[in-house]
C-alpha positions as CSV (number, residue, x, y, z in Angstrom):
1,X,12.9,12.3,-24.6
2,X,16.7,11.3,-24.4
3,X,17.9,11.1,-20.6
4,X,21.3,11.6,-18.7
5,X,23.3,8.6,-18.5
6,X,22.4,6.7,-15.1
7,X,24.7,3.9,-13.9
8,X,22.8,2.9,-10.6
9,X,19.8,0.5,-9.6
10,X,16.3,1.8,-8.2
11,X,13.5,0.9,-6.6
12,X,10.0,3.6,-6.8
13,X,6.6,3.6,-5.4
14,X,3.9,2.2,-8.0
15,X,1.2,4.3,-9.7
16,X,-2.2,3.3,-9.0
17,X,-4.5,2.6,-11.7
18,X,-8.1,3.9,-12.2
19,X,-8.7,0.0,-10.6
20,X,-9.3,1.7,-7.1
21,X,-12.1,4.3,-8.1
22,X,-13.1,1.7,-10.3
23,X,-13.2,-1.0,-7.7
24,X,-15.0,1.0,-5.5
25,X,-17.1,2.1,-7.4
26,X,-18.4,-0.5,-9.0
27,X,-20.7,-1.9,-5.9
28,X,-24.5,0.0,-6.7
29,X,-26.0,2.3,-8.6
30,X,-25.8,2.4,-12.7
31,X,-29.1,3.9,-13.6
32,X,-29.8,7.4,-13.5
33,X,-32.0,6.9,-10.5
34,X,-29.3,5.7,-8.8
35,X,-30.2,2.5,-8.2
36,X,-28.7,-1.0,-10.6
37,X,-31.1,-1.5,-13.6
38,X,-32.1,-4.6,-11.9
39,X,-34.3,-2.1,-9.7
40,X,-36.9,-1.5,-12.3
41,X,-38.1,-4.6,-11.3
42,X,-41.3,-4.8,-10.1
43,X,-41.9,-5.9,-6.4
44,X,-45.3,-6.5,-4.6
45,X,-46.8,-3.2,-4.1
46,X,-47.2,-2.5,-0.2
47,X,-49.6,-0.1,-0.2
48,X,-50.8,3.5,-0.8
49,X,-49.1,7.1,0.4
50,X,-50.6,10.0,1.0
51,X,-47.7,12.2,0.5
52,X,-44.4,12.1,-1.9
53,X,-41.3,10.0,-1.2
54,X,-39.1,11.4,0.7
55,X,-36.3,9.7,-0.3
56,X,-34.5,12.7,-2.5
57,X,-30.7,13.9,-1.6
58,X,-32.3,17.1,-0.8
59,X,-33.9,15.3,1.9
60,X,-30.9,13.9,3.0
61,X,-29.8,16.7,4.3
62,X,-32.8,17.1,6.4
63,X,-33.1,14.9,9.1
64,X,-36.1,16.2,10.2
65,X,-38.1,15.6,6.7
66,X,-35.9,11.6,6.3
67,X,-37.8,10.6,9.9
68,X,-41.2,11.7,8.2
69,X,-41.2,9.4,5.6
70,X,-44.2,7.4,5.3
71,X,-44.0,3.4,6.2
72,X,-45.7,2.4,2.8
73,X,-44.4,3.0,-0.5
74,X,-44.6,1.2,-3.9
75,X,-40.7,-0.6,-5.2
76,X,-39.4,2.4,-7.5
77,X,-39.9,4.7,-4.4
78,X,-38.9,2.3,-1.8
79,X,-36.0,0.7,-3.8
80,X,-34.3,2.9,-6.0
81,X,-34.5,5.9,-4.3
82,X,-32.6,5.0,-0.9
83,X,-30.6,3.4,-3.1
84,X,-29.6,6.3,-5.0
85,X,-29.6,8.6,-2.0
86,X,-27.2,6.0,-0.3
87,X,-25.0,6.2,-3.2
88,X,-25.1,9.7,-3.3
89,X,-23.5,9.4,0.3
90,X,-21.2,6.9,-0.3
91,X,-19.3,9.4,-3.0
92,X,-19.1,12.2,-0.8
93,X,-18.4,9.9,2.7
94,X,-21.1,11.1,4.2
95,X,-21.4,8.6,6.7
96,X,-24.0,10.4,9.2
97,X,-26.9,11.1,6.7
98,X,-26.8,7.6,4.7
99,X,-26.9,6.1,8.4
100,X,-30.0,8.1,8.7
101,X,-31.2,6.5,5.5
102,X,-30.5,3.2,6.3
103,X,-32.0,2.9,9.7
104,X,-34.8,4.3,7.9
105,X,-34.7,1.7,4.9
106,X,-34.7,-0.8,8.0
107,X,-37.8,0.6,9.7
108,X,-40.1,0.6,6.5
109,X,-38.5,-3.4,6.0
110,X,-37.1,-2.8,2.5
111,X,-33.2,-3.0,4.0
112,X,-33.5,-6.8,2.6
113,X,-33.4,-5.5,-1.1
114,X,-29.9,-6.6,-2.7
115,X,-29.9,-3.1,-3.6
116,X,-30.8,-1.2,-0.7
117,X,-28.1,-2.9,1.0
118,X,-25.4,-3.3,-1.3
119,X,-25.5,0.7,-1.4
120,X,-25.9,0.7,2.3
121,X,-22.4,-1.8,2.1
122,X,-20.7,0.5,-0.4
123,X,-21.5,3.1,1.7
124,X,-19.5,2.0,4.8
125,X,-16.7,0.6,2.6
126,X,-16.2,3.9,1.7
127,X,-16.5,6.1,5.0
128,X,-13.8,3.3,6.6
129,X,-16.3,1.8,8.6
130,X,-15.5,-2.3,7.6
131,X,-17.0,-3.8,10.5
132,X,-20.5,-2.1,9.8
133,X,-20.2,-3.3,6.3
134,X,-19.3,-6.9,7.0
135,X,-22.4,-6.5,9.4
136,X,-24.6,-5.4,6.4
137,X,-22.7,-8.2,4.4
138,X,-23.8,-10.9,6.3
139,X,-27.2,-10.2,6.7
140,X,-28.1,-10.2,3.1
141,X,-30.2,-13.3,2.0
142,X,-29.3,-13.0,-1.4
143,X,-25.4,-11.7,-2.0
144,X,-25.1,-11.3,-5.9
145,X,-21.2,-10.7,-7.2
146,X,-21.6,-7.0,-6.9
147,X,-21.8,-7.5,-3.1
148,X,-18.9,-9.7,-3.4
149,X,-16.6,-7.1,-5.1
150,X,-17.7,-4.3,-3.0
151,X,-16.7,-5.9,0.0
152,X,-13.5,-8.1,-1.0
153,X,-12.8,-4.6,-3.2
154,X,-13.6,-2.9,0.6
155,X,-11.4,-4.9,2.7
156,X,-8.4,-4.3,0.3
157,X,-8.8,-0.6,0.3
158,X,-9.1,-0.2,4.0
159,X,-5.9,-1.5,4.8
160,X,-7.1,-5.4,5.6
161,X,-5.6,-7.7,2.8
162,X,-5.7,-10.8,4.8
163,X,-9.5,-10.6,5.7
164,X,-10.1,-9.7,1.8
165,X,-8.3,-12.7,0.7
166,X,-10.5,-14.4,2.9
167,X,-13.3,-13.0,1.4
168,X,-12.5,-13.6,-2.2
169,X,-11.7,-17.3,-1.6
170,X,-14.9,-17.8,0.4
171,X,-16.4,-16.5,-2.4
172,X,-15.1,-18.9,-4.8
173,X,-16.0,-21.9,-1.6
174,X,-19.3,-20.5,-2.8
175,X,-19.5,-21.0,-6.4
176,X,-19.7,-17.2,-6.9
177,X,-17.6,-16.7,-9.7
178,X,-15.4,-13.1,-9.7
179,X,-15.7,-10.3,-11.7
180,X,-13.1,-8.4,-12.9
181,X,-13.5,-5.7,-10.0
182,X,-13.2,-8.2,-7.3
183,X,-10.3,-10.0,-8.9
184,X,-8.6,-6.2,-9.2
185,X,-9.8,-6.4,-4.7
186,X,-7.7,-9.4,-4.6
187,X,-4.6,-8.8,-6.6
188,X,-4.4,-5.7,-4.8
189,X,-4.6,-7.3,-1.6
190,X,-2.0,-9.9,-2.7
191,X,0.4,-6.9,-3.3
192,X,0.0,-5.5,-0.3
193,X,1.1,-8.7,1.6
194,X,3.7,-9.8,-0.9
195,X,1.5,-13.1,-1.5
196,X,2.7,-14.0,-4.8
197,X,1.3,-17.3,-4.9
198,X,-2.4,-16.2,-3.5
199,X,-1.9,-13.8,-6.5
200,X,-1.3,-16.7,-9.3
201,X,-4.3,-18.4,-8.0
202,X,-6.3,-15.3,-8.1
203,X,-5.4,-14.6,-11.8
204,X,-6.5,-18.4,-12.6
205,X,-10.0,-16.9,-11.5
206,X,-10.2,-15.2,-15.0
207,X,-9.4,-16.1,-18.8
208,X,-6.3,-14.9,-19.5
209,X,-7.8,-12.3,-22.5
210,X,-9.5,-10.7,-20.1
211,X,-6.5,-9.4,-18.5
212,X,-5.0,-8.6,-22.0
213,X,-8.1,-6.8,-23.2
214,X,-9.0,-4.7,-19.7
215,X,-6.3,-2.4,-18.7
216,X,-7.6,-2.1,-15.1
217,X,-6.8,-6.0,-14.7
218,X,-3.9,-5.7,-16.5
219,X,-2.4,-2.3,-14.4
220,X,-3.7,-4.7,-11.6
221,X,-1.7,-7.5,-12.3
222,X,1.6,-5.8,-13.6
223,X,1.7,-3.6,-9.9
224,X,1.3,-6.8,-8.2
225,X,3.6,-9.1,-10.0
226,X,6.3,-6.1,-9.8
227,X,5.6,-5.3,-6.1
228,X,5.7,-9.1,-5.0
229,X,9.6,-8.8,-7.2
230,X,8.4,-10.7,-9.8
231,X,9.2,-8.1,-12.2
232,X,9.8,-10.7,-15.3
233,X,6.2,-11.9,-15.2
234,X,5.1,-8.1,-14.8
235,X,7.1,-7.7,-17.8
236,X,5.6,-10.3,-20.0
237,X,1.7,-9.4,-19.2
238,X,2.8,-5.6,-20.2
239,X,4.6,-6.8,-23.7
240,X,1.3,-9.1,-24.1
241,X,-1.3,-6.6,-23.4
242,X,-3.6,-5.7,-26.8
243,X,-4.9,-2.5,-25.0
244,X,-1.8,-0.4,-23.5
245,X,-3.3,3.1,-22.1
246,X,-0.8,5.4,-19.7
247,X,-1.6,4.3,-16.4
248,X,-0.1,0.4,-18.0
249,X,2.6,2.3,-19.2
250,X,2.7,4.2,-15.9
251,X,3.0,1.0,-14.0
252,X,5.3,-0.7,-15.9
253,X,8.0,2.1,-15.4
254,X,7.5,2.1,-11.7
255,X,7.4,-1.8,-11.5
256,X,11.1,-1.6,-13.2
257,X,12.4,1.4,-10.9
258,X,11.2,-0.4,-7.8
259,X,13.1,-3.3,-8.3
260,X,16.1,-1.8,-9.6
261,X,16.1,-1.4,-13.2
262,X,16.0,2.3,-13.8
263,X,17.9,1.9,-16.8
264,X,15.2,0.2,-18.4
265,X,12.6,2.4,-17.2
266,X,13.9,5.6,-18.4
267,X,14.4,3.6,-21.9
268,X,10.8,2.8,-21.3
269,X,9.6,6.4,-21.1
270,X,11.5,6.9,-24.3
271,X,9.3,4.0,-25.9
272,X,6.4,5.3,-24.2
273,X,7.1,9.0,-25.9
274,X,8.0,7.9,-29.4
275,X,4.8,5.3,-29.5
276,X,3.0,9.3,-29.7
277,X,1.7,8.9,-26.0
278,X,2.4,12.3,-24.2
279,X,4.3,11.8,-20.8
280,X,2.3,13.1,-17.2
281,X,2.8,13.9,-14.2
282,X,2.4,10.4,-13.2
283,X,5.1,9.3,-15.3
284,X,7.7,11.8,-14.1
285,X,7.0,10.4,-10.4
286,X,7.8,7.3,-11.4
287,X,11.0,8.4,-13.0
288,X,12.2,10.7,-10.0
289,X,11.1,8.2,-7.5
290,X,13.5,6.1,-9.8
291,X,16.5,8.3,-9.6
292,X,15.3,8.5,-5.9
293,X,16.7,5.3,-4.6
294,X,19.5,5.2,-6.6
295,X,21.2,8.4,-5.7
296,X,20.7,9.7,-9.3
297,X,20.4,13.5,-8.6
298,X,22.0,14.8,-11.7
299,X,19.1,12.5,-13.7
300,X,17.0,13.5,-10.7
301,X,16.9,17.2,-11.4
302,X,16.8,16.7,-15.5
303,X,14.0,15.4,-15.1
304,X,12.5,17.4,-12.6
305,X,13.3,20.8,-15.2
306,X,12.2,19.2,-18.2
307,X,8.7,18.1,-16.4
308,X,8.0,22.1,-15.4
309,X,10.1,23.8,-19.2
310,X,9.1,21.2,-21.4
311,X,6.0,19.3,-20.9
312,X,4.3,22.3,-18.7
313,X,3.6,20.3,-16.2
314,X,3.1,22.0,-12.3
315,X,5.1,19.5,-9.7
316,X,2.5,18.2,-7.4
317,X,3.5,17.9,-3.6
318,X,4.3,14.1,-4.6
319,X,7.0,15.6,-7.3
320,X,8.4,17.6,-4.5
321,X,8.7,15.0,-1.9
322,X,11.0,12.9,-4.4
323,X,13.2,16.0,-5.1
324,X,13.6,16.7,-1.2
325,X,14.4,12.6,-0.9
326,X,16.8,12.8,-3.2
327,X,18.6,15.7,-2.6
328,X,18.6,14.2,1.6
329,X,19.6,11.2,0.7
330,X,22.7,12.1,-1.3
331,X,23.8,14.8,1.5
332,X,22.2,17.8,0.2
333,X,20.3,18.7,3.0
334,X,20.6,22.5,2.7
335,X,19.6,22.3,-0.7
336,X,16.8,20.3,0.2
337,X,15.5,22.6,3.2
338,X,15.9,25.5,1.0
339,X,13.3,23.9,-1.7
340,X,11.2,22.9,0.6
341,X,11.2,27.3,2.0
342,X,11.0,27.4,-1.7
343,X,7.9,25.7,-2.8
344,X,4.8,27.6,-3.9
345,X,2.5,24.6,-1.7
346,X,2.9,23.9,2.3
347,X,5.1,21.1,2.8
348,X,3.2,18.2,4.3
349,X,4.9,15.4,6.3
350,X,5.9,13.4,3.9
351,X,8.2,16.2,2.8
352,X,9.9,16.9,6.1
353,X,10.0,12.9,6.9
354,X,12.0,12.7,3.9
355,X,14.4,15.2,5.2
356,X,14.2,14.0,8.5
357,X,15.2,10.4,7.0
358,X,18.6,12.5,4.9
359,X,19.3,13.6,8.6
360,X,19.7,9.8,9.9
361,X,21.7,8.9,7.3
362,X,24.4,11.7,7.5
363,X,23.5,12.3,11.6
364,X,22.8,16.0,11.2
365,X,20.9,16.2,15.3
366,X,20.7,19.8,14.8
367,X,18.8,19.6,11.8
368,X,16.7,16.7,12.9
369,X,15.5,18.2,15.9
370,X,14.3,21.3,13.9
371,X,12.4,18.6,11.0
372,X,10.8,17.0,14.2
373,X,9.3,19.7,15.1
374,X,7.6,20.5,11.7
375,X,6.3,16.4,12.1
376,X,5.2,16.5,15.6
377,X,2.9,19.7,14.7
378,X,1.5,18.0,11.1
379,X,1.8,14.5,12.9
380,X,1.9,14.5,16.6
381,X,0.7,10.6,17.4
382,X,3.0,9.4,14.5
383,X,5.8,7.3,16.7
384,X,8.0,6.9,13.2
385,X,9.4,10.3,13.5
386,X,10.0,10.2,17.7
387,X,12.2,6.9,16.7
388,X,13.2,7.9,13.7
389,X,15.0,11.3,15.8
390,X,15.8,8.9,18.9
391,X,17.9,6.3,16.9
392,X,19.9,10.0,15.2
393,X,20.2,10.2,19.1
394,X,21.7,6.7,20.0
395,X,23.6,6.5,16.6
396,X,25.7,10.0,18.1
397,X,25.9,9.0,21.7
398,X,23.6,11.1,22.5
399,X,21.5,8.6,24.8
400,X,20.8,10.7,27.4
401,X,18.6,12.5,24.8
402,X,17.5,10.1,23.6
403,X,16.1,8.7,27.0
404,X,14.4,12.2,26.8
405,X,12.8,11.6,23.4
406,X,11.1,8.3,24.8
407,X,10.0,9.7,28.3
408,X,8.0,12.4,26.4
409,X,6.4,10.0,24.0
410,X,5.1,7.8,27.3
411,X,4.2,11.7,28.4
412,X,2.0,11.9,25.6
413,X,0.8,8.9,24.4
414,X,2.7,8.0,21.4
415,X,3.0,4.5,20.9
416,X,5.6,2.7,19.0
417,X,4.4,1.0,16.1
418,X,5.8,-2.8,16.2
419,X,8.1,-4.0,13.5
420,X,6.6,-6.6,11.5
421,X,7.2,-9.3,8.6
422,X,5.5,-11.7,6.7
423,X,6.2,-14.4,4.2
424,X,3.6,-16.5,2.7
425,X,3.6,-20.4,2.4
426,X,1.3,-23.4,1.7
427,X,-1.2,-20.9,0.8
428,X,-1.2,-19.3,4.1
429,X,0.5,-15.6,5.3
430,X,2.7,-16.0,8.4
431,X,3.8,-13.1,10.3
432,X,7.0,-12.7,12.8
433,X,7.5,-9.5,15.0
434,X,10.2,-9.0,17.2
435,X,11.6,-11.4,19.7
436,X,8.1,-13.4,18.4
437,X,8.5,-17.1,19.8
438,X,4.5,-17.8,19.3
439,X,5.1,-19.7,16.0
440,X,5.0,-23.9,16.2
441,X,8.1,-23.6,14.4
442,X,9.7,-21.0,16.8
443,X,11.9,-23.5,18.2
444,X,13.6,-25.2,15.0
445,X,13.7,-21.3,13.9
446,X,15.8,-20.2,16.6
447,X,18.3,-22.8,16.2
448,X,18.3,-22.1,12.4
449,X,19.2,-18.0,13.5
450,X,22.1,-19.6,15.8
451,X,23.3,-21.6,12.8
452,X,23.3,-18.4,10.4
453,X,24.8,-16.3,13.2
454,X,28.1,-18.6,13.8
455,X,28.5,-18.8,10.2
456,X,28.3,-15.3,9.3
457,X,30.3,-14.8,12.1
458,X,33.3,-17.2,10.6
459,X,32.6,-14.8,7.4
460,X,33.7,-11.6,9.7
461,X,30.4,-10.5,10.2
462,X,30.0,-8.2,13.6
463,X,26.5,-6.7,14.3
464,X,25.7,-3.3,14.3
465,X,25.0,-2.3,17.4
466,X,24.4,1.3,17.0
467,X,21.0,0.7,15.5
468,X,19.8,-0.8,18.3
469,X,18.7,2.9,20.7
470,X,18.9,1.7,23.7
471,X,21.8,2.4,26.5
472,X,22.6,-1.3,26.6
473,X,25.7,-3.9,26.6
474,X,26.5,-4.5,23.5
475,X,26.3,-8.1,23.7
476,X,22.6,-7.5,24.8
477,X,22.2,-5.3,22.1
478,X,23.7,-8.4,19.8
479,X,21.0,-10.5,20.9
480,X,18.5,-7.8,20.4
481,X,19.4,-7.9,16.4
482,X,19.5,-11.4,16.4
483,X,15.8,-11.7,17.0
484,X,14.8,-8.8,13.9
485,X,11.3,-9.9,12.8
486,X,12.7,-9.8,9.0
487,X,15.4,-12.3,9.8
488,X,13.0,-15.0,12.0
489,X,11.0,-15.0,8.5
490,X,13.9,-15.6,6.2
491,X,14.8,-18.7,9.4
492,X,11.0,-19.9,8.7
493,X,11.1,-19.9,5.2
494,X,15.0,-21.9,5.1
495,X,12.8,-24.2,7.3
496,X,9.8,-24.9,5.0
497,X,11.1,-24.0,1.3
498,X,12.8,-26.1,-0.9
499,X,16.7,-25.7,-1.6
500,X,17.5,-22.7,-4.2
501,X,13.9,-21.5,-3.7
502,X,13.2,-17.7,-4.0
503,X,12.4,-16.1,-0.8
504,X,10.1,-13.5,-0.2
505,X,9.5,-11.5,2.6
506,X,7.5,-8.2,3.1
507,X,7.7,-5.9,6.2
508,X,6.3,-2.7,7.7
509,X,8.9,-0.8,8.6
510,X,12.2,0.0,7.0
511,X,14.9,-2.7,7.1
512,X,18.1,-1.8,9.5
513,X,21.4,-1.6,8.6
514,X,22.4,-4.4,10.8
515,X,19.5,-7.1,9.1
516,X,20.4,-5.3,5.4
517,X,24.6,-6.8,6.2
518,X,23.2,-9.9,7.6
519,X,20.9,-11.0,4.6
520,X,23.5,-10.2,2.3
521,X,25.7,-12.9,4.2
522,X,22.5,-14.9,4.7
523,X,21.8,-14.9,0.7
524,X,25.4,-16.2,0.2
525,X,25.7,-19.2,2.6
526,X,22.0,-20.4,1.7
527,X,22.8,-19.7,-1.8
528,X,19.4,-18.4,-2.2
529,X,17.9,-15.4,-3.3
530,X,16.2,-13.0,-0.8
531,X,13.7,-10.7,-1.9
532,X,12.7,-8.1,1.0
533,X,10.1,-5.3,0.6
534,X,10.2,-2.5,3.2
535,X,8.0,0.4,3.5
536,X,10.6,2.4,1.3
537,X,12.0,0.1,-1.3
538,X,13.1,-3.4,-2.8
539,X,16.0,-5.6,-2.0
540,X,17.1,-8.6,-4.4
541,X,20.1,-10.1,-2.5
542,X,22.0,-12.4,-4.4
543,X,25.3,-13.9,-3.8
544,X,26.5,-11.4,-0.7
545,X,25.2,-8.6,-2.7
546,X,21.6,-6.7,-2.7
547,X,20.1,-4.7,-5.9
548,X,19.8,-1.4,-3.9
549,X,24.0,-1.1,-3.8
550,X,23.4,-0.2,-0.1
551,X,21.7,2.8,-0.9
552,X,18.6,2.6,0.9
């Protein structure tokens, strides 16, 4: 499939890979029963019953028959069968009845069985509920590697990289060699936190062939290599993989579109197409989330036709979202309400935040105000979109509005979530918020941000003070930036990296204007290159300039 010529950089959300399910799903149950094959080992028999197990899902659902189960059963029936019921809970998240089961399991004394309580791990790994499954985790006697990977796999899932990284290399403390699942746990924990390092270690865990042989390591490893802006190395595991299947192909093109080769990606898909694989709805994400973050809305909406005329594919809400992004970011932002009036699915908020985001960066209040309230009734705790208006407040004047806009999230309850970065060295993750002076360091790392300031100052450099939304001097407001969580971990890592070393840094939030004009300046006096993941894209700055072309 030729494409319309593109001239910009990109940067895209990554595809996930089977490696999730497969991750999670990996903890118990193999055997029709249920239960791992190990179960059909005999155990001492504990006795006769006078009536059938009542271990059965039907049962589950009948709290009244679980509490009548008899106190001695024989292993199949007191083994495999909470096991399989536990399972059965764990894959449709229902936490209430496999609690039931478990307390049960515990009361007739087979909760000790591997089994039993790996499912009864899995299970809270899956409803959310980590601290109950470390709980289980720790009790067990006997942890076997599927324990392991269910709960390193767990951790990862559920938002907590640094605790499973913890995990995995605690594991390893232990002797327990990693399977391939818990290795996919940890790679996708390193992602998350940007921990490329942490991630080469993790990979040592395993023969290399392993990862050219499985394509759930190797999606695993290409996402985190691409996300942690090592996209060369990302490259070379995808040109030396023996099994390629779409979701490698998948991640490959998103790995290049995040970090701002869209070029190559779109040449990719070409590849991809003439090697006889058919293109999905996966791969047209990646290549609109592509044209997405580089402004490309002529290649934006080619793409978006020939997905829905050619290939017969229906957009999924996701498809939408990076047509309403595109079209917000680029100043369209009656073209982009109208398709959002126009879609045949209710828009979500992912939909209206990306309008509301078009709105900040072309200040259109009215419009803002009328996307806000679409969020606050889909979202109405979410504090990104009550900032996201107030600073489309401060950034017009308007500050008496926005004064309003924070007295009614007090009113309610909304909290601001705190700005946060993290950069990882010696083998350890080390995170900076605003203003944060609790780091040993903090002292040297001040002075290093007073250093950077009077030079980029000599270079011309005057802080933006309109990002910061509050009614404030503006040399207050100046000393404000200064102390931007991103740039006290680009100070740390000056600090404690060697001269010409790559830095990385990884944050929550997106990066301001004021920090994105500063780093370029940064990247030039240090002669280093800066790396920075947001929540919304890459950005390589090099020599006074960054990959996204200041098109974030």
């Amino acid at each position: 499939m030729a494409n319309p010529s593109s001239s910009r950089t990109t940067p895209i959300p990554t595809s996930s890979h089977p490696s999730s399910a497969c991750m999670q799903n990996a903890a118990v149950c193999t055997t029709p029963s249920g239960c791992s094959t190990k179960c059909s080992s005999p155990a001492p028999f504990l006795g006769p019953r006078s009536s059938p197990p009542t271990w059965t899902l039907g049962a589950s659902r009948k709290p009244s028959a679980l509490r009548g189960m008899r106190s001695r059963v024989a292993c199949v029936q007191t083994a495999s069968r909470p096991c399989g019921v536990l399972t059965a809970c764990a894959r449709v998240t229902d936490l209430v009845t496999g609690e039931a089961v478990w307390r049960l399991a515990e009361q007739e004394g087979i909760a000790g069985s591997v089994f039993v309580a790996t499912a009864a791990l899995d299970l809270y790994v899956k409803c959310g509920e980590m601290e109950k499954a470390r709980e289980v985790f720790d009790r067990m006697q006997d942890k076997d590697a599927v324990a392991w990977s269910a709960m390193v796999g767990g951790y990862a899932s559920n938002g907590l990289p640094r605790e499973a990284l913890e995990l995995f290399f605690a594991m390893q403390a232990e002797g327990m060699r990693p399977d391939c699942y818990t290795v996919v746990g940890a790679l996708s924990a390193c992602t998350r936190l940007g921990a490329l390092d942490l991630g080469r270690r993790a990979v040592g865990m395993l023969r290399w062939d392993e990862f050219l042989d499985n394509p759930v390591l190797g999606t695993a490893l290409i996402d985190m290599y691409a996300k942690c802006g090592s996209t060369g190395e990302a490259w070379t595991v995808f040109q030396q993989m023996r099994k390629r299947d779409i979701v490698v192909w998948n991640a490959m093109i998103l790995g290049l579109g995040m970090t701002g080769q869209e070029k190559i990606a779109f040449a990719l898909a070409g590849q991809m197409e003439k090697s006889g694989m058919t293109l999905n709805d996966n791969t047209f994400l990646g290549l609109l989330c592509s044209c997405t973050h580089t402004g490309l809305v002529k290649d934006g909406r080619w793409y978006f036709r020939n997905m829905t005329q050619l290939y017969h594919i229906s957009p999924r809400i996701e498809h939408y979202g990076c047509m309403v992004d595109l079209l917000s970011r680029a100043g369209l932002l009656e073209e982009a309400r109208q398709m959002i009036e126009d879609m045949p699915i209710q828009a979500n908020a992912v939909i209206w935040g990306a309008l509301l985001g078009g709105c900040k960066i072309h200040r259109d209040a009215d419009l803002a105000e009328h996307v806000l309230k679409q969020l606050i009734r889909l979202e109405p705790w979410n504090s990104g979109n009550y900032v996201m208006l107030s600073n489309i407040y401060s950034n017009s004047g308007r500050w008496e509005d926005a004064a309003k806009l924070r007295l009614e999230m007090k009113e309610k309850g909304v909290e601001k979530v705190p700005a946060s970065s993290w950069v990882e060295f010696d083998g350890k993750v080390h995170e900076f918020r605003v203003g944060d002076k609790s780091h040993p360091l903090s002292d040297q790392i001040y002075m290093k941000l007073e250093e950077l300031g009077m030079e980029m100052k000599a270079m011309g450099y005057k802080p933006t003070t309109e990002v910061v939304m509050f009614d404030i001097e503006d040399e207050e407001k100046e000393h404000t930036l200064v102390h931007h969580s991103e740039k006290i971990a680009i100070a740390f890592s000056l600090l404690t990296t060697k001269p010409g070393e790559t830095i990385r840094v990884t944050k929550n939030l997106r990066v301001c204007s004021d920090c994105h004009t500063a780093i370029k300046l940064i990247s030039r006096i240090t002669n280093r290159e800066i790396i920075v993941r947001d929540n919304n894209r890459f950005h390589c700055f090099r020599d006074g300039h960054c990959s996204c072309n200041d098109y974030w």
